[in-house]
C-alpha atoms as an extended CHARMM CRD file, in Angstrom:
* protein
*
        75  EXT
         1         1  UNK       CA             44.8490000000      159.9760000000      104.6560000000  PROA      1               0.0000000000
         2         2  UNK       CA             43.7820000000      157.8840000000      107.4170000000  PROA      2               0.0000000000
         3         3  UNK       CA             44.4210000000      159.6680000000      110.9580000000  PROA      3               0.0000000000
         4         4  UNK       CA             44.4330000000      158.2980000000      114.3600000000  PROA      4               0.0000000000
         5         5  UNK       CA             42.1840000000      160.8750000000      115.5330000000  PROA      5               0.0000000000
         6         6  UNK       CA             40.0600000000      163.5000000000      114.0020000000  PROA      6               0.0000000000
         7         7  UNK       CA             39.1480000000      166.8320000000      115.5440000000  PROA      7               0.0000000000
         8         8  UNK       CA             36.1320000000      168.5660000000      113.7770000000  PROA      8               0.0000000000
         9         9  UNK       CA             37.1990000000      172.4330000000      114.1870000000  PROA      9               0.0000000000
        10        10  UNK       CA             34.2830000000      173.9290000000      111.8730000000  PROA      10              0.0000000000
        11        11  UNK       CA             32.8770000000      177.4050000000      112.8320000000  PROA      11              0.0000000000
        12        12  UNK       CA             35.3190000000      177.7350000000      115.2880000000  PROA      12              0.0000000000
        13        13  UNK       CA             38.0960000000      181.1750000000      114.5220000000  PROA      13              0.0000000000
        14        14  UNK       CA             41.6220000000      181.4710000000      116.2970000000  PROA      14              0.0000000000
        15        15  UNK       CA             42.8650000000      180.5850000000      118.4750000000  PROA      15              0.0000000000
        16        16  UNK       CA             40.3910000000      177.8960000000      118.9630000000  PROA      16              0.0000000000
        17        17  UNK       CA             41.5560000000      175.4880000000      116.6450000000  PROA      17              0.0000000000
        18        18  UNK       CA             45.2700000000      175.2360000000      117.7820000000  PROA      18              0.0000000000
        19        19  UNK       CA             43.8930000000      175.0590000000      121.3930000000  PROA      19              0.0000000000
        20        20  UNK       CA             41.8360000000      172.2730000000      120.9540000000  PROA      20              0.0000000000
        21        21  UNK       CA             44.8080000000      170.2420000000      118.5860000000  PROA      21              0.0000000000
        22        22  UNK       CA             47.1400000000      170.9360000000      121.4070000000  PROA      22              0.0000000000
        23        23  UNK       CA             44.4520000000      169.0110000000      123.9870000000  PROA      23              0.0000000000
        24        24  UNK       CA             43.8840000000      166.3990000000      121.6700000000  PROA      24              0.0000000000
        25        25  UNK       CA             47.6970000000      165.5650000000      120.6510000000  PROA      25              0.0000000000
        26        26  UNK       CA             48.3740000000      166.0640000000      125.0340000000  PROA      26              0.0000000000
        27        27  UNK       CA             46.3220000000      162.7520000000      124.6460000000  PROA      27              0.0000000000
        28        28  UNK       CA             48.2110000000      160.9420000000      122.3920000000  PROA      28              0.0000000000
        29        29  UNK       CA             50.9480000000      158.6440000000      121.9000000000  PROA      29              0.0000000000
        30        30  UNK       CA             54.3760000000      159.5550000000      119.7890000000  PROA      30              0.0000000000
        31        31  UNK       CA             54.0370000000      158.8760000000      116.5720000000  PROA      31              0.0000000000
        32        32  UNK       CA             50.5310000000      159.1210000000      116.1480000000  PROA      32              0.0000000000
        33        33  UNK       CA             48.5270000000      161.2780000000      113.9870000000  PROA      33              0.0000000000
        34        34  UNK       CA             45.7890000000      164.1060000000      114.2430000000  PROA      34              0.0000000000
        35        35  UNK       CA             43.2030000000      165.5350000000      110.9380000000  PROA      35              0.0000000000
        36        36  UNK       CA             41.7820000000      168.6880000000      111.7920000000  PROA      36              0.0000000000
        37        37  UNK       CA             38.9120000000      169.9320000000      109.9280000000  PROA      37              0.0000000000
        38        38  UNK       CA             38.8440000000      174.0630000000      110.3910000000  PROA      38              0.0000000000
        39        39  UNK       CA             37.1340000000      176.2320000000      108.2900000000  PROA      39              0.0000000000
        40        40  UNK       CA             38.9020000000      179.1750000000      109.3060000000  PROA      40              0.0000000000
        41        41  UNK       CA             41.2320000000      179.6990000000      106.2360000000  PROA      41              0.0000000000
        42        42  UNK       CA             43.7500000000      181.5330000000      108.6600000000  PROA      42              0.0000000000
        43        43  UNK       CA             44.2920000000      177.6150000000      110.2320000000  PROA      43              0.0000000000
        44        44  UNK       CA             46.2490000000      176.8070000000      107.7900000000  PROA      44              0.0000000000
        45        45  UNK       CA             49.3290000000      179.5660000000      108.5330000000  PROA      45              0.0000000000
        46        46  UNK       CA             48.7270000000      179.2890000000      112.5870000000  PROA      46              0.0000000000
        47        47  UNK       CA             48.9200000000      175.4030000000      111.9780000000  PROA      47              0.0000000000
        48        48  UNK       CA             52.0930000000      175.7840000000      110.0830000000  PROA      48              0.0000000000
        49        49  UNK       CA             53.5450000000      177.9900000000      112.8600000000  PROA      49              0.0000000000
        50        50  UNK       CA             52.1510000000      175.4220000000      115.3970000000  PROA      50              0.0000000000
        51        51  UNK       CA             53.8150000000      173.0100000000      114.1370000000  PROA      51              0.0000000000
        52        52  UNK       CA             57.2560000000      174.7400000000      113.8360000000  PROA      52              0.0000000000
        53        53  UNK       CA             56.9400000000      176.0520000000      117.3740000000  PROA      53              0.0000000000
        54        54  UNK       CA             55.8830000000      172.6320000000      118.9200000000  PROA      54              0.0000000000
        55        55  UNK       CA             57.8760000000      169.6930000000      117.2250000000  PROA      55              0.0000000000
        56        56  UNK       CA             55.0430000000      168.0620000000      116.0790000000  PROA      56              0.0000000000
        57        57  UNK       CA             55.2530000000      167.1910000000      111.7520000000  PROA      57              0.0000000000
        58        58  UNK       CA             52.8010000000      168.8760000000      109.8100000000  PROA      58              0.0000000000
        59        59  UNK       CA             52.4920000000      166.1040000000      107.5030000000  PROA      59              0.0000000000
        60        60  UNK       CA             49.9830000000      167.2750000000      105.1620000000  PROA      60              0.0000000000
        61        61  UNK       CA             47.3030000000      170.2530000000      104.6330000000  PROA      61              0.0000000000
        62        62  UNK       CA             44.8170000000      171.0770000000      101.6310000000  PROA      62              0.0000000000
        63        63  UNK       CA             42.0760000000      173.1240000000      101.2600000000  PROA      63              0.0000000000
        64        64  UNK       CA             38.3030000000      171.9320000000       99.4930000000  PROA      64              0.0000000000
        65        65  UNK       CA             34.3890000000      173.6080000000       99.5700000000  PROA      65              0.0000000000
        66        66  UNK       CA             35.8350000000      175.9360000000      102.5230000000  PROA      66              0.0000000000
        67        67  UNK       CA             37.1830000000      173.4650000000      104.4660000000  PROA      67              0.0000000000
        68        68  UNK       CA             40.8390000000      173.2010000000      105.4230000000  PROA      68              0.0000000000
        69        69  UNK       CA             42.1340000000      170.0560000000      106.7460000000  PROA      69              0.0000000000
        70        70  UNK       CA             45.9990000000      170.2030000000      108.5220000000  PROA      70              0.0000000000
        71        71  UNK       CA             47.3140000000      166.7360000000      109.6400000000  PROA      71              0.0000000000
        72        72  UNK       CA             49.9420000000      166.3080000000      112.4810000000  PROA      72              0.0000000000
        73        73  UNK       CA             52.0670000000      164.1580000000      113.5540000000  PROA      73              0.0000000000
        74        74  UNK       CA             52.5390000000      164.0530000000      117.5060000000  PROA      74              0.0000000000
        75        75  UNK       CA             56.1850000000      163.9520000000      118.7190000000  PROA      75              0.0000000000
């Protein structure tokens, strides 16, 4: 999936990750979309809960050779 912006979140544990997606999608327009790359496998649930918490659409997630990708769409 093509994303508007991509934040590389390798080697980087929580809460990291969701701090640096909430920066990035601060900067964005509604509507738009975000990839992040993590290869903390505990990303996945916190970006679920994120997502729940904040409004923004978890469109998509999967997980391949220890990297987990989470895709959002900004509100």
């Amino acid at each position: 999936m093509n994303a508007d912006k991509e934040l590389d979140a390798r080697g980087l544990n929580c809460p990291l990750p969701i701090l640096k997606a909430k920066k990035a999608l601060a900067d964005m327009h509604s509507g738009q979309t975000l990839r992040v790359v993590c290869t903390d496998a505990g990303s996945m649930r916190d970006f679920q809960a994120f997502a729940r918490q904040t409004g923004n659409e978890l469109i998509e997630q999967s997980s391949a050779a220890g990297e987990h990708i989470s895709v959002l769409k900004r509100r």
